[in-house]
mmJSON file of the N, C-alpha and C atoms, coordinates in Angstrom:
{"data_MODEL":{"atom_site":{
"group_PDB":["ATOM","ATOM","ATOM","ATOM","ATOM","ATOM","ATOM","ATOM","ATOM","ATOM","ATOM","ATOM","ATOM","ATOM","ATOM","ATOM","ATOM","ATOM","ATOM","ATOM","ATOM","ATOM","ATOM","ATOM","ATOM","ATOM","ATOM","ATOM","ATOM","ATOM","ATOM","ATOM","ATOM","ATOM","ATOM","ATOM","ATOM","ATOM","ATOM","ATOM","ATOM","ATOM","ATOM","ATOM","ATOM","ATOM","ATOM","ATOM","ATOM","ATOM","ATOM","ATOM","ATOM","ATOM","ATOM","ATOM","ATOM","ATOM","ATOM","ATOM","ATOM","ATOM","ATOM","ATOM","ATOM","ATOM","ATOM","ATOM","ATOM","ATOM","ATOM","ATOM","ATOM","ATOM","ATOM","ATOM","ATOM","ATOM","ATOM","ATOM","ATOM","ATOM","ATOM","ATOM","ATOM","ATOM","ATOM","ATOM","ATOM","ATOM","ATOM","ATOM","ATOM","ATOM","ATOM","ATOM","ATOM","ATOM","ATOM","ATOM","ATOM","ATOM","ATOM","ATOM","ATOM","ATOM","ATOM","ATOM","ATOM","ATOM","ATOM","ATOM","ATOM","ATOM","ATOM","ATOM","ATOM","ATOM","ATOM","ATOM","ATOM","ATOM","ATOM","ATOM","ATOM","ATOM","ATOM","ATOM","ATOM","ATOM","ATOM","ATOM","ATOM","ATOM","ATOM","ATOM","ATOM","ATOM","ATOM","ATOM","ATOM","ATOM","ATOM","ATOM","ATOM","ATOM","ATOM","ATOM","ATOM","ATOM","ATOM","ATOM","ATOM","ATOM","ATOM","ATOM","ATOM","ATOM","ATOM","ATOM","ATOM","ATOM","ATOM","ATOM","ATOM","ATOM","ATOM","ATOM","ATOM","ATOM","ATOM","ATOM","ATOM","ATOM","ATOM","ATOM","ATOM","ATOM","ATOM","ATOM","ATOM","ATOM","ATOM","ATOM","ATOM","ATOM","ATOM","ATOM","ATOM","ATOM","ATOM","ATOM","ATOM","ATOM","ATOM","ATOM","ATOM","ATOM","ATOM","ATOM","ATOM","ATOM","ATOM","ATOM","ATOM","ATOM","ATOM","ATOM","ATOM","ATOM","ATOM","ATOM","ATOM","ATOM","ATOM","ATOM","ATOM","ATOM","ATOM","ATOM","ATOM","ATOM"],
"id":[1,2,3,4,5,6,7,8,9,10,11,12,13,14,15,16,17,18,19,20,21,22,23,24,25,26,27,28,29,30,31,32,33,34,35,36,37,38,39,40,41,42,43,44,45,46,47,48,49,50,51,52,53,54,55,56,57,58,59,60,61,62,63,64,65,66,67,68,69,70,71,72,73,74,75,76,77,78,79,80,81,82,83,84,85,86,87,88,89,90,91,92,93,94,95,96,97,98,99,100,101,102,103,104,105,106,107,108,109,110,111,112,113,114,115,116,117,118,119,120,121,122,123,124,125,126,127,128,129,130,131,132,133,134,135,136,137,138,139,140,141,142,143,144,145,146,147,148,149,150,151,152,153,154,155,156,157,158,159,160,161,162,163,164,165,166,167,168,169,170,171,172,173,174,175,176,177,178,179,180,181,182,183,184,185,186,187,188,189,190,191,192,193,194,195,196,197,198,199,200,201,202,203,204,205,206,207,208,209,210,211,212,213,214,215,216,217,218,219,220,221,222],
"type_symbol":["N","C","C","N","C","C","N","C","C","N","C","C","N","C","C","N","C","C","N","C","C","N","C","C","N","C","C","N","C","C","N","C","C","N","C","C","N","C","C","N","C","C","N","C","C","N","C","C","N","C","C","N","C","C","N","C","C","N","C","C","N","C","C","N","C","C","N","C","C","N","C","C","N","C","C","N","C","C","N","C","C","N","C","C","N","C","C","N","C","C","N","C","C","N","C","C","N","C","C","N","C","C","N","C","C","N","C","C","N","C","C","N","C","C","N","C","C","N","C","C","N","C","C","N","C","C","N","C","C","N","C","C","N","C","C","N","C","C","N","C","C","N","C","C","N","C","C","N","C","C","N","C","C","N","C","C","N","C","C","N","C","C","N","C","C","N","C","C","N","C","C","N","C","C","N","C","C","N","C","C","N","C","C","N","C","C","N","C","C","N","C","C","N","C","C","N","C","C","N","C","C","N","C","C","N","C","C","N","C","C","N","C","C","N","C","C","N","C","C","N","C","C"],
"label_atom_id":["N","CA","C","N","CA","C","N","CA","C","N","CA","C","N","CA","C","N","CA","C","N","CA","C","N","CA","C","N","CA","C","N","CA","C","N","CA","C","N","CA","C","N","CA","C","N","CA","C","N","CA","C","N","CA","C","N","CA","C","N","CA","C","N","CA","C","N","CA","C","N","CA","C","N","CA","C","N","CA","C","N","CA","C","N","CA","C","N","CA","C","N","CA","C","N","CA","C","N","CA","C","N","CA","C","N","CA","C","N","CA","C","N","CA","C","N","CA","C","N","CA","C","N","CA","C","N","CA","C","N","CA","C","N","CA","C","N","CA","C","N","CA","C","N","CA","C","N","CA","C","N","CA","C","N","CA","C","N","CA","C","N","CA","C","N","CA","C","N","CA","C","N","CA","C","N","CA","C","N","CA","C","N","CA","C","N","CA","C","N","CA","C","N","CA","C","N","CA","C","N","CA","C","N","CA","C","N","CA","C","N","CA","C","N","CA","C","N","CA","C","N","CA","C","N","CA","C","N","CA","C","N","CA","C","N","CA","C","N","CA","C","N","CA","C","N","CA","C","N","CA","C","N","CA","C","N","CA","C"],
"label_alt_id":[null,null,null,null,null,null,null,null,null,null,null,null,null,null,null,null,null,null,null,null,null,null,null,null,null,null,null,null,null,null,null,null,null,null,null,null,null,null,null,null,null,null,null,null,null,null,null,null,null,null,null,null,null,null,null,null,null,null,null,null,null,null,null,null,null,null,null,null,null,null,null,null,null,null,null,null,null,null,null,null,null,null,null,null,null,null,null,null,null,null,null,null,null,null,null,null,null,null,null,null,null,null,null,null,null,null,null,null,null,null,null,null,null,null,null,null,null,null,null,null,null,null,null,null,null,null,null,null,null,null,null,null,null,null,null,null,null,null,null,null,null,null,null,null,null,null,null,null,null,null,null,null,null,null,null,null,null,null,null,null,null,null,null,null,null,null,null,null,null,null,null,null,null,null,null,null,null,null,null,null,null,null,null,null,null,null,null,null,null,null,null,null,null,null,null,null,null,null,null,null,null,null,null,null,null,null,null,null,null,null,null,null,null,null,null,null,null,null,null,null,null,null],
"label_comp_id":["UNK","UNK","UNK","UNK","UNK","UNK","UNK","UNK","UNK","UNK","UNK","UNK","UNK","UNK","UNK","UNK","UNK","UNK","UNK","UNK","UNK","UNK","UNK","UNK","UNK","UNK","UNK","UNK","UNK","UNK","UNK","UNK","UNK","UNK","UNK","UNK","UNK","UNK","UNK","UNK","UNK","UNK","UNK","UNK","UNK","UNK","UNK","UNK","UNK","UNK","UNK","UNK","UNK","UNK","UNK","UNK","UNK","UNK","UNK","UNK","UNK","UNK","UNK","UNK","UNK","UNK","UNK","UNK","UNK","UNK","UNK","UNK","UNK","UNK","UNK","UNK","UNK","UNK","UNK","UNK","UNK","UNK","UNK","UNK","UNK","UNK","UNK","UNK","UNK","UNK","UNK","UNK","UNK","UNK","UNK","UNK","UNK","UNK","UNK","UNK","UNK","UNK","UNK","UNK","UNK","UNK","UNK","UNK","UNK","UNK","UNK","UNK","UNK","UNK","UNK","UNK","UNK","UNK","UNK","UNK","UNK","UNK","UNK","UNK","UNK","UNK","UNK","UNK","UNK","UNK","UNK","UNK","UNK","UNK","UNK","UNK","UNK","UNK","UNK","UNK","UNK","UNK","UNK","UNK","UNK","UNK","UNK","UNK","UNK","UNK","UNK","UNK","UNK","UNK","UNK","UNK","UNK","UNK","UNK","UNK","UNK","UNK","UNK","UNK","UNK","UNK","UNK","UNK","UNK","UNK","UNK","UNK","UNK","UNK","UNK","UNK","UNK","UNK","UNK","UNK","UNK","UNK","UNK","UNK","UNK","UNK","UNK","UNK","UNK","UNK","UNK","UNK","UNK","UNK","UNK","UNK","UNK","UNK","UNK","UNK","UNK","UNK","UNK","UNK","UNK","UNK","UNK","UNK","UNK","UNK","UNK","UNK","UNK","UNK","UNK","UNK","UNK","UNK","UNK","UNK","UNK","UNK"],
"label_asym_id":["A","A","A","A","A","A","A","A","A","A","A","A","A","A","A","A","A","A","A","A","A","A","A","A","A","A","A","A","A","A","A","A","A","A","A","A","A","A","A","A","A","A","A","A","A","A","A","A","A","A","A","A","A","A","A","A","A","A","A","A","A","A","A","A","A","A","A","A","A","A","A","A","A","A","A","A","A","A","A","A","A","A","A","A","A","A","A","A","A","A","A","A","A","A","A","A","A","A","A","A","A","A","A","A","A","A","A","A","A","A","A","A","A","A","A","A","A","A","A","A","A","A","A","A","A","A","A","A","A","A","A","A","A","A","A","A","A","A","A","A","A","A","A","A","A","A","A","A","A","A","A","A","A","A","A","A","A","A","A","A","A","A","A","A","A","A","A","A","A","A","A","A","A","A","A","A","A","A","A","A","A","A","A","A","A","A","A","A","A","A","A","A","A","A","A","A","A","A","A","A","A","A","A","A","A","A","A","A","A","A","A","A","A","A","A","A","A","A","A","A","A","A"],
"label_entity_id":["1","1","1","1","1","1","1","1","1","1","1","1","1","1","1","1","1","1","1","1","1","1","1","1","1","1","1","1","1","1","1","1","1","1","1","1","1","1","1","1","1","1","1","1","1","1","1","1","1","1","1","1","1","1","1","1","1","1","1","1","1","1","1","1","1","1","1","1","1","1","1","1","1","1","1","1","1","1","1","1","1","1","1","1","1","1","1","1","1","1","1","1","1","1","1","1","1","1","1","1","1","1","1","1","1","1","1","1","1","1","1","1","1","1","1","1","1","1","1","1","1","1","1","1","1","1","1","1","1","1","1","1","1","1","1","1","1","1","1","1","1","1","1","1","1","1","1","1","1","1","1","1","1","1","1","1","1","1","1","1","1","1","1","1","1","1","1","1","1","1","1","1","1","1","1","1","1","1","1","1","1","1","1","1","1","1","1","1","1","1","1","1","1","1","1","1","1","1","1","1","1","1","1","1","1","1","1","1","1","1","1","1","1","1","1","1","1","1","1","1","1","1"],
"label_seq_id":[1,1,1,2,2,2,3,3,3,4,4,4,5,5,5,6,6,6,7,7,7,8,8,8,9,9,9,10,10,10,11,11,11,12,12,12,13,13,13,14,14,14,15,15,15,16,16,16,17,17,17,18,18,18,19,19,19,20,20,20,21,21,21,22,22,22,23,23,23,24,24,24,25,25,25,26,26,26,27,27,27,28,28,28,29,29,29,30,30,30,31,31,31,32,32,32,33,33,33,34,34,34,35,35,35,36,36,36,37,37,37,38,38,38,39,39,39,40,40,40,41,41,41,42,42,42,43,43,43,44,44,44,45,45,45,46,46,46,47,47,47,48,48,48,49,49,49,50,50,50,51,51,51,52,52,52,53,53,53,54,54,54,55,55,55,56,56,56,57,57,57,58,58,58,59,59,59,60,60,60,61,61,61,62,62,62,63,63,63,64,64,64,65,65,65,66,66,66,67,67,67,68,68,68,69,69,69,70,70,70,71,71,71,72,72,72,73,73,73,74,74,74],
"pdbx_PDB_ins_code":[null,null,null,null,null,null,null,null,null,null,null,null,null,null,null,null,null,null,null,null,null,null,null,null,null,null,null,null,null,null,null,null,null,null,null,null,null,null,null,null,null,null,null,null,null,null,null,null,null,null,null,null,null,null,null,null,null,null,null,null,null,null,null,null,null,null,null,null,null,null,null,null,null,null,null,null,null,null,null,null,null,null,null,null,null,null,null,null,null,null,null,null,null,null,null,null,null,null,null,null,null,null,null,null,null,null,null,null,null,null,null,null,null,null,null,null,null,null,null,null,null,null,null,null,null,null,null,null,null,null,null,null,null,null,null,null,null,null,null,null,null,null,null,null,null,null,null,null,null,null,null,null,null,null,null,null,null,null,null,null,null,null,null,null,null,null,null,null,null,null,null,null,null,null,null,null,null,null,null,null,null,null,null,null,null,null,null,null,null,null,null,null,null,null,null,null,null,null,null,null,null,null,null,null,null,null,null,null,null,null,null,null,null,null,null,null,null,null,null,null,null,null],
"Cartn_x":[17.144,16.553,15.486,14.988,13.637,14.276,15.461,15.664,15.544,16.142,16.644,15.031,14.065,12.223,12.11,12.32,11.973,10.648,10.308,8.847,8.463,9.6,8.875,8.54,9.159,8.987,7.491,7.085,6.265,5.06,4.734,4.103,3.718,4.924,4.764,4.211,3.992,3.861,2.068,1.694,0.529,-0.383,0.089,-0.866,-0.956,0.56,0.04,-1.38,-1.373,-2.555,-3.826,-3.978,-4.728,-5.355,-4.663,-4.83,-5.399,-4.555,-4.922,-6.246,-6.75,-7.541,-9.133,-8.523,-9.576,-9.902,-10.797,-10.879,-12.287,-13.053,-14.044,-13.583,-12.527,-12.088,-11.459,-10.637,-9.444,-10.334,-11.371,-12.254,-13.086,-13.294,-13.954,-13.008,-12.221,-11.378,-10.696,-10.171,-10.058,-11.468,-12.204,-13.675,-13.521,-13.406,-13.427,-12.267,-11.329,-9.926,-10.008,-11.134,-11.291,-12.072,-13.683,-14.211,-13.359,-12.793,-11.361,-10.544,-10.343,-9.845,-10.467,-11.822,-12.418,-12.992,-13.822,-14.041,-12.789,-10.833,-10.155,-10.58,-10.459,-10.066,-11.335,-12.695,-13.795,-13.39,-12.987,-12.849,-11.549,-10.386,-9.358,-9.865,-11.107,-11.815,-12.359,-12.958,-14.286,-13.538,-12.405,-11.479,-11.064,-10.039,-9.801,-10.962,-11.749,-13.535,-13.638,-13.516,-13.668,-12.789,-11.847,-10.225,-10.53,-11.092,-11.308,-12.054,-13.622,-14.687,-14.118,-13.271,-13.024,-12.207,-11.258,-9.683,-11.35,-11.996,-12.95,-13.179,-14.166,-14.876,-14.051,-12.706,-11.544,-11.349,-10.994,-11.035,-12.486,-13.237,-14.837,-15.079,-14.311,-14.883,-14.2,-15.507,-15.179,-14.321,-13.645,-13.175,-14.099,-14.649,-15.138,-15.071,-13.569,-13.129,-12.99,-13.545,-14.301,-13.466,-11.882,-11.302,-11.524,-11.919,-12.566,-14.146,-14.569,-16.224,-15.937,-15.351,-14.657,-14.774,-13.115,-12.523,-14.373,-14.994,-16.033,-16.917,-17.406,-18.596,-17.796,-16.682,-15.999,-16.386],
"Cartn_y":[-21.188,-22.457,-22.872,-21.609,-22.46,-22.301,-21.714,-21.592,-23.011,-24.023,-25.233,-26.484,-25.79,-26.526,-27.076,-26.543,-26.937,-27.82,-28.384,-29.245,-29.98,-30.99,-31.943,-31.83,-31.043,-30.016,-29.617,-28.78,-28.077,-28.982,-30.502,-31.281,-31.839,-32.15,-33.136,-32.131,-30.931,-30.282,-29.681,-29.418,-29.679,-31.26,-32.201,-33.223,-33.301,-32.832,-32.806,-31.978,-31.007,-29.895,-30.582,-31.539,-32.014,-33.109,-33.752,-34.763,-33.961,-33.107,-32.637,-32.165,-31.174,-30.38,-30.94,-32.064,-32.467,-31.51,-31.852,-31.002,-30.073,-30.377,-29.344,-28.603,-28.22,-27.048,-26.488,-26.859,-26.001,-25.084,-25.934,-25.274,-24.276,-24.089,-23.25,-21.754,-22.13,-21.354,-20.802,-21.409,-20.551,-19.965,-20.158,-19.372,-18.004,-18.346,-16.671,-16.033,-16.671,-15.809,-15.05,-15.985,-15.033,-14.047,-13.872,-13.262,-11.951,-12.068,-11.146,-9.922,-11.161,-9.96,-9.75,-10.04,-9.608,-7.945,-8.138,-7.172,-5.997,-6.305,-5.587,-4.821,-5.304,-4.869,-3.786,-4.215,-3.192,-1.638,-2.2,-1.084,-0.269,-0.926,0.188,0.677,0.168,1.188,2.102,1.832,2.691,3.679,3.851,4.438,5.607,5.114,5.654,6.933,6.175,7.266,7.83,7.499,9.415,10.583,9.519,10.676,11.45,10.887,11.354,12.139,12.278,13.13,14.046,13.81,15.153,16.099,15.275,16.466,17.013,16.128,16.968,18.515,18.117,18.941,20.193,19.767,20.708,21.749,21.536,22.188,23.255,22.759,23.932,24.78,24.536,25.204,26.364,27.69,29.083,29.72,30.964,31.594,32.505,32.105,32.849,34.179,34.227,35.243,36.948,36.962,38.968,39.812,39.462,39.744,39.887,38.178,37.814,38.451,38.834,39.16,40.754,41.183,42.683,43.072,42.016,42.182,41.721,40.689,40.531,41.579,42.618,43.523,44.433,45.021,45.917,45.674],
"Cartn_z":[1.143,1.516,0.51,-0.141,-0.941,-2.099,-2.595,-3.976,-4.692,-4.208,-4.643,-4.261,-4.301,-3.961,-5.831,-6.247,-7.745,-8.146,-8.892,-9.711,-8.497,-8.515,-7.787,-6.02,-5.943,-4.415,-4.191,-5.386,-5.491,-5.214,-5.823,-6.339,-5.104,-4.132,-3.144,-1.956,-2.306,-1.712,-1.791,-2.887,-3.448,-3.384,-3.025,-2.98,-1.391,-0.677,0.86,0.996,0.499,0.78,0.859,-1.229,-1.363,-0.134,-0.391,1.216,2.232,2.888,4.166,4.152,3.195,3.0,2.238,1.301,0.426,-0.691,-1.642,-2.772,-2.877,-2.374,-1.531,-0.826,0.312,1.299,-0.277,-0.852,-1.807,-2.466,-3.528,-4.56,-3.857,-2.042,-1.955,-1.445,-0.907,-0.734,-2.073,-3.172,-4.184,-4.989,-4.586,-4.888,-4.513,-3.093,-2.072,-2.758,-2.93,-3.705,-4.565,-5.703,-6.936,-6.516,-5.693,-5.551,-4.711,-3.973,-3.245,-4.632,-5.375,-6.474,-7.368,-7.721,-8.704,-7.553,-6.166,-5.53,-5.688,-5.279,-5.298,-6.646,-7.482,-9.09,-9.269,-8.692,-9.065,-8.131,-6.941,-6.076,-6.722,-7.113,-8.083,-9.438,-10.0,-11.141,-10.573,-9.259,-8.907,-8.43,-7.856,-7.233,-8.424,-9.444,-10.569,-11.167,-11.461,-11.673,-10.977,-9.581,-9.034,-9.019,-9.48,-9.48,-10.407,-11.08,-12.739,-12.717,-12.148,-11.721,-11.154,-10.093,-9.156,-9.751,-10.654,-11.168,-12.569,-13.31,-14.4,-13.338,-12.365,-11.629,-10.756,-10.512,-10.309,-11.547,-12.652,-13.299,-13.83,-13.694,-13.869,-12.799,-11.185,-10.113,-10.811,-10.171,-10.834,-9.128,-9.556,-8.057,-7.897,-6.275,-5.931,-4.979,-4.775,-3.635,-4.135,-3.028,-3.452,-4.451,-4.491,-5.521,-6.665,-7.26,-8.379,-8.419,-7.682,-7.575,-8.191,-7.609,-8.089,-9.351,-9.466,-11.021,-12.604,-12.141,-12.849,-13.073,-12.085,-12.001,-13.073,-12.647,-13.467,-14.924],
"occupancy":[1.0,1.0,1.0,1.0,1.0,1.0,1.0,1.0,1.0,1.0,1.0,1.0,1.0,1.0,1.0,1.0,1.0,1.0,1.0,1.0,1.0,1.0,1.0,1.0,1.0,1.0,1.0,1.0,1.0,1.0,1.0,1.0,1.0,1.0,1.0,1.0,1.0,1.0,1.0,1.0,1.0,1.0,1.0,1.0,1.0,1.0,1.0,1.0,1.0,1.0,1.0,1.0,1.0,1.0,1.0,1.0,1.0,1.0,1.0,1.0,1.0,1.0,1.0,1.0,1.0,1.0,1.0,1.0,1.0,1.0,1.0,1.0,1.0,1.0,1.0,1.0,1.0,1.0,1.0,1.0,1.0,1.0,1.0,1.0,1.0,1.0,1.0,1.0,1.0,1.0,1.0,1.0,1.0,1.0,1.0,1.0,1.0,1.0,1.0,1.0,1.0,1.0,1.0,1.0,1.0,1.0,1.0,1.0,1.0,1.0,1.0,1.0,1.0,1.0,1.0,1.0,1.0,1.0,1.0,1.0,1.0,1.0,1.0,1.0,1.0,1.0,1.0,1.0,1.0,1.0,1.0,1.0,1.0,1.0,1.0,1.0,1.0,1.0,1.0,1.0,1.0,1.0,1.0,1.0,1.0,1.0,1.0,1.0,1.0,1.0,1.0,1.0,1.0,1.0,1.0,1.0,1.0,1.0,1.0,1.0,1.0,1.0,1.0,1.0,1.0,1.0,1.0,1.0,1.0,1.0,1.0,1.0,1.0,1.0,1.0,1.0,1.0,1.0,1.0,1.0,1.0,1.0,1.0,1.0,1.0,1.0,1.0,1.0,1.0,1.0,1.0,1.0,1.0,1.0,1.0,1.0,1.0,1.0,1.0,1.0,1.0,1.0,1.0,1.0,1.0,1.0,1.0,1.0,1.0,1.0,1.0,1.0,1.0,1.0,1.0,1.0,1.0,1.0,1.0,1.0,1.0,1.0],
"B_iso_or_equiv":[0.0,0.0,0.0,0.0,0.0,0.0,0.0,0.0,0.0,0.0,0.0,0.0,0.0,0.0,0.0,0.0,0.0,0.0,0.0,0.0,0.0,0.0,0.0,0.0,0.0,0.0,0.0,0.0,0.0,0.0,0.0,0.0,0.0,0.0,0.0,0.0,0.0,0.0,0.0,0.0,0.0,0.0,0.0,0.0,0.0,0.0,0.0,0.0,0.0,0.0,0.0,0.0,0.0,0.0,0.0,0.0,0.0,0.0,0.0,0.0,0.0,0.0,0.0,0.0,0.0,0.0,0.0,0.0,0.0,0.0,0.0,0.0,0.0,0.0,0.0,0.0,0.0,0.0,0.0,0.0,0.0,0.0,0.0,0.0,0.0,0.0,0.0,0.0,0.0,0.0,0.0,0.0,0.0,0.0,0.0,0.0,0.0,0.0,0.0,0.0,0.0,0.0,0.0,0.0,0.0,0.0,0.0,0.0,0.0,0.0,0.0,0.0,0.0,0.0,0.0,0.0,0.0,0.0,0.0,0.0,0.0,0.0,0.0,0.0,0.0,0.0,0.0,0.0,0.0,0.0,0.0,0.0,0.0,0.0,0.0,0.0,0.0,0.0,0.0,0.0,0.0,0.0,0.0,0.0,0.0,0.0,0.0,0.0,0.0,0.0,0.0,0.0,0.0,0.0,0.0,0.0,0.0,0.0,0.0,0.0,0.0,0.0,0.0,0.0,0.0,0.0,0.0,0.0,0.0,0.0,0.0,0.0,0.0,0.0,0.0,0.0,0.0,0.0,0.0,0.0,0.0,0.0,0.0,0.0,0.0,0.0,0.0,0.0,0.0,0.0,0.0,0.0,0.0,0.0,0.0,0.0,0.0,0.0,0.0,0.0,0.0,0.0,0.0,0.0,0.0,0.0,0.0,0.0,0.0,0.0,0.0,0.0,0.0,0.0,0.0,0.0,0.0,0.0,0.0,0.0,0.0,0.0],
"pdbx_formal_charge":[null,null,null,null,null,null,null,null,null,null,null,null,null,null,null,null,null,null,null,null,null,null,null,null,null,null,null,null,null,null,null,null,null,null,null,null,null,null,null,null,null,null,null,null,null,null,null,null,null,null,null,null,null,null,null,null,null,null,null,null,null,null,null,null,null,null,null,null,null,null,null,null,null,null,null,null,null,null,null,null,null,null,null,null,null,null,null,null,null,null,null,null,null,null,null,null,null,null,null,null,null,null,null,null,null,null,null,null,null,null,null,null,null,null,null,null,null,null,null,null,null,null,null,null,null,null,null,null,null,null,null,null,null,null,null,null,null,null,null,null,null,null,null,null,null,null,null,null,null,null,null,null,null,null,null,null,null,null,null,null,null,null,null,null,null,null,null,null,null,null,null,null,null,null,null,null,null,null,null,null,null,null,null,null,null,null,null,null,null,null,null,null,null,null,null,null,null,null,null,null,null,null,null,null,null,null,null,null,null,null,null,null,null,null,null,null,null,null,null,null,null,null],
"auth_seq_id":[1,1,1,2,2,2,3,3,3,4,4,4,5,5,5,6,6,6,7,7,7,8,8,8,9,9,9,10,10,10,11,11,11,12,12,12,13,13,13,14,14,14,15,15,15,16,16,16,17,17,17,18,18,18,19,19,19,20,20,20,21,21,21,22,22,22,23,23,23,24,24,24,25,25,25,26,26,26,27,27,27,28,28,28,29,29,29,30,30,30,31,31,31,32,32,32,33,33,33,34,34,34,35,35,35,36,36,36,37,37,37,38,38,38,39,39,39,40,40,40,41,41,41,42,42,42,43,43,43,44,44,44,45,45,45,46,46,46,47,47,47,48,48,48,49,49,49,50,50,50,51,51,51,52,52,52,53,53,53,54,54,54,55,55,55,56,56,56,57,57,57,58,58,58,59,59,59,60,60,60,61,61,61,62,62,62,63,63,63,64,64,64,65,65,65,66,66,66,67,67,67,68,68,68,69,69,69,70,70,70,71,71,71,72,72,72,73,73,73,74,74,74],
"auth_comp_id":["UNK","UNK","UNK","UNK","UNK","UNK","UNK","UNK","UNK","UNK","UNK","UNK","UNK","UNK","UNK","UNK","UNK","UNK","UNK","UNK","UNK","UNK","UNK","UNK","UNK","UNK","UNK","UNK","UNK","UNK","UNK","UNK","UNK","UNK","UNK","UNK","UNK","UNK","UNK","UNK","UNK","UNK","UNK","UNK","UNK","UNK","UNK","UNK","UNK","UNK","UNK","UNK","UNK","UNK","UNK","UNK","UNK","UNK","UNK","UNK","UNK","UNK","UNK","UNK","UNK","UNK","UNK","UNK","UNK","UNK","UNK","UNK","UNK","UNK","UNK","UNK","UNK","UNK","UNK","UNK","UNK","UNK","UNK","UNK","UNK","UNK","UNK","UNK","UNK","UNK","UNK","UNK","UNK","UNK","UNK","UNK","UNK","UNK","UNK","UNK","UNK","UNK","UNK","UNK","UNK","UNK","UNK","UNK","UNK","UNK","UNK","UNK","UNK","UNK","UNK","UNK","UNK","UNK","UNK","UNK","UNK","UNK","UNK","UNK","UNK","UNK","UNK","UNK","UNK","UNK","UNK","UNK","UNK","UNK","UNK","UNK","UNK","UNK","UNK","UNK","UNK","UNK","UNK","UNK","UNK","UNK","UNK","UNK","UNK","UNK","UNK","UNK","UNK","UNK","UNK","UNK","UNK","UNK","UNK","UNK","UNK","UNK","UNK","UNK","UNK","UNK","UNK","UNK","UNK","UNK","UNK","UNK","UNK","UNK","UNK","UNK","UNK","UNK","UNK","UNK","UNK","UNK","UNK","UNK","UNK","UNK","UNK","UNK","UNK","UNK","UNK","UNK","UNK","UNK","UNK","UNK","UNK","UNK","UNK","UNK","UNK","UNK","UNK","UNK","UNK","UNK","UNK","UNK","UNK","UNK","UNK","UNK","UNK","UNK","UNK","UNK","UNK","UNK","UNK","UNK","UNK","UNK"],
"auth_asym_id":["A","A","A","A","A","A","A","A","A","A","A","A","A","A","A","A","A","A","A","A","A","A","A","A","A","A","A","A","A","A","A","A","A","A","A","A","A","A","A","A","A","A","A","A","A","A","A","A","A","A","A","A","A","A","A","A","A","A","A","A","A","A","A","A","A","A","A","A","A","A","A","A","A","A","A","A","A","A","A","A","A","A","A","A","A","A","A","A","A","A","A","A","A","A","A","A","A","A","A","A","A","A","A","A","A","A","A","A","A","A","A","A","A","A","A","A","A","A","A","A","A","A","A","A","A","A","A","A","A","A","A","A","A","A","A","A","A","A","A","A","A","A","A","A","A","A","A","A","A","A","A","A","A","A","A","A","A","A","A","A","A","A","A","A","A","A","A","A","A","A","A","A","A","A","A","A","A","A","A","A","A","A","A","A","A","A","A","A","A","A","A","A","A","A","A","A","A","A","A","A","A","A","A","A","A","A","A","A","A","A","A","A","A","A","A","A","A","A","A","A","A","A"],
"auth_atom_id":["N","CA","C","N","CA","C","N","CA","C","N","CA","C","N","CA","C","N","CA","C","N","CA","C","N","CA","C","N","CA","C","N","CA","C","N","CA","C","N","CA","C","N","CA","C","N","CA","C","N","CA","C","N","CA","C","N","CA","C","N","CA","C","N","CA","C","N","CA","C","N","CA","C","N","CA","C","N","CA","C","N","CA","C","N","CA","C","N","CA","C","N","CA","C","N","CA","C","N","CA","C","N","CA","C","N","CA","C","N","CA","C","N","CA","C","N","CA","C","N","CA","C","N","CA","C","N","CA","C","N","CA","C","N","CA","C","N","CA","C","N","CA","C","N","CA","C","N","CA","C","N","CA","C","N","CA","C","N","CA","C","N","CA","C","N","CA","C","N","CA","C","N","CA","C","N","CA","C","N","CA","C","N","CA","C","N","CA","C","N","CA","C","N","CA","C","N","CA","C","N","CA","C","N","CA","C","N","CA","C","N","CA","C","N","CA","C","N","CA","C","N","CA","C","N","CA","C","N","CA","C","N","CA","C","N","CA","C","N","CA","C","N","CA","C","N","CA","C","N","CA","C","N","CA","C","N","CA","C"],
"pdbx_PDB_model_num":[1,1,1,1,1,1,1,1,1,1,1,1,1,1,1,1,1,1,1,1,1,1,1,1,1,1,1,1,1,1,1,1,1,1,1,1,1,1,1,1,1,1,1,1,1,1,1,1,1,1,1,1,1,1,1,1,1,1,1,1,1,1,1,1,1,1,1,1,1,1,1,1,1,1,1,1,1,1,1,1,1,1,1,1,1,1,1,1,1,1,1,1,1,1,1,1,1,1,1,1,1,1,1,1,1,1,1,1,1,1,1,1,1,1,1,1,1,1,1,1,1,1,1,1,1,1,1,1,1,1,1,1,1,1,1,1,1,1,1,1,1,1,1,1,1,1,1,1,1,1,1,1,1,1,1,1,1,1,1,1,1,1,1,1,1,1,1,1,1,1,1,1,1,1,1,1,1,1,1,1,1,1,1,1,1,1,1,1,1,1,1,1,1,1,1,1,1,1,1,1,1,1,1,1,1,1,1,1,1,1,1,1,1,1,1,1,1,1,1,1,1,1]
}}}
């Protein structure tokens, strides 16, 4: 059903909005949008960095099980 919407579909479809909505509701609502994915995008770096911290910090933890406490004194 929507394959066949094409340009001018799109258009008549976009000035309904405009109309309905006015150009103050749009511009603020695509405000919050950007701010939405600029927030997503920080939270998938900030996310990433700890992965990164934790697998660093994975690798330095020493073993500590009495085994290993053993085998060291020896």
């Amino acid at each position: 059903m929507l394959n066949n919407i094409g340009l001018p579909g799109i258009l008549l479809i976009a000035i309904v909005v405009l109309v309905l909505f006015g150009r103050g509701k749009i511009s603020n609502l695509m405000g919050e949008v950007g701010k939405g994915i600029t927030s997503f995008k920080k939270g998938i770096n900030e996310g990433q960095k700890e992965l990164e911290e934790e697998t660093a910090t994975a690798d330095e933890i020493k073993d500590v099980t009495p085994e290993a406490a053993e085998k060291n004194k020896a």
